[in-house]
N, C-alpha and C positions, 0 to 999 in steps of 0.2 A: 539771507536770514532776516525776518522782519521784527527789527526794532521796536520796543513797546517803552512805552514812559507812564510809570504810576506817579501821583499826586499822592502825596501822604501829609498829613499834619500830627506833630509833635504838642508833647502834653503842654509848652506853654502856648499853644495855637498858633503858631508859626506855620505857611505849610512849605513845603518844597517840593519839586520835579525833581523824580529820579529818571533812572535810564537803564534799561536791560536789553542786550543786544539779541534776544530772544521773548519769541510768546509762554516762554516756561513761569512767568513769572505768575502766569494766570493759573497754574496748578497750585501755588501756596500763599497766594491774595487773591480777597474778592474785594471790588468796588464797596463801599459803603459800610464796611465792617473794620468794629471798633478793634482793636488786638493788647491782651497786655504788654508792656515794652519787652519782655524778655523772650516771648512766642514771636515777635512781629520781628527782632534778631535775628532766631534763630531761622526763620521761615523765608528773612531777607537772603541772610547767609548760601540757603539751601539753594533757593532761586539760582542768586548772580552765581555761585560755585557753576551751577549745572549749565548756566547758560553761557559762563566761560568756555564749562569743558566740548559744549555744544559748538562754538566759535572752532573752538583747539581740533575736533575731528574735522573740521570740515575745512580747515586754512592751514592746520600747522602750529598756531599758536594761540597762546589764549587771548581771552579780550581783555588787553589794561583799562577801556570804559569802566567793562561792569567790577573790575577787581576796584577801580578806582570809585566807584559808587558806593562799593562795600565798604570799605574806607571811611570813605566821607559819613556815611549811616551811623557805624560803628564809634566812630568821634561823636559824633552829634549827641547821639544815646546815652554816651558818659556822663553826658550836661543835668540827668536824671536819676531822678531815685526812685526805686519804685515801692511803692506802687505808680505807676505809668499807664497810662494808656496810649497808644498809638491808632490812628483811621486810618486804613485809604480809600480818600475820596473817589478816584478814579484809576482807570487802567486803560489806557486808548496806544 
C-alpha cells in the first residue's frame, strides 16, 4: 500500500507533515488549496477513516499510524476558533 504525506499549515502558520498509509487521501485534498478548519476535519477524518479501513481489508487490522494522525490533527484544531483556515501545501 503506498504511503502518502500531506504538508498542511495551521491558521497560526505553523506547518506540519502528516501521514496517510494510503493514496485515498488525494480524493479529499488538493495541493495548494486553502480549506475552512471545520471542512479540512471533516475531509481529514473521511481520508485517514478510509485509509485505515483500506489497511484493515488488506492485513486484518487497521492502521494505528493514520488513526494516530487523526488524533494528533484533531488535538491540534482545538487550539482554534473559527473562523480558520487550513492549506495543504503539498501531497507527495
Amino acid at each position: 500500500m503506498p504511503e502518502t504525506r500531506f504538508t498542511i499549515r495551521w491558521p497560526d502558520g505553523q506547518t506540519e507533515e502528516c501521514y496517510s498509509p494510503s493514496t485515498i487521501v488525494h480524493d479529499f485534498l488538493s495541493a495548494g488549496t486553502t480549506y475552512p478548519l471545520d471542512d479540512f476535519l471533516l475531509r481529514c477524518r473521511n481520508a485517514l477513516e478510509q485509509a485505515s479501513l483500506r489497511v484493515e481489508a488488506k492485513f486484518g487490522y487497521r492502521c494505528t499510524s493514520a488513526d494516530a494522525q487523526l488524533g494528533k490533527i484533531e488535538r491540534k484544531a482545538r487550539a482554534f476558533n473559527a473562523p480558520a483556515d487550513v492549506t495543504c501545501l503539498s501531497i507527495f
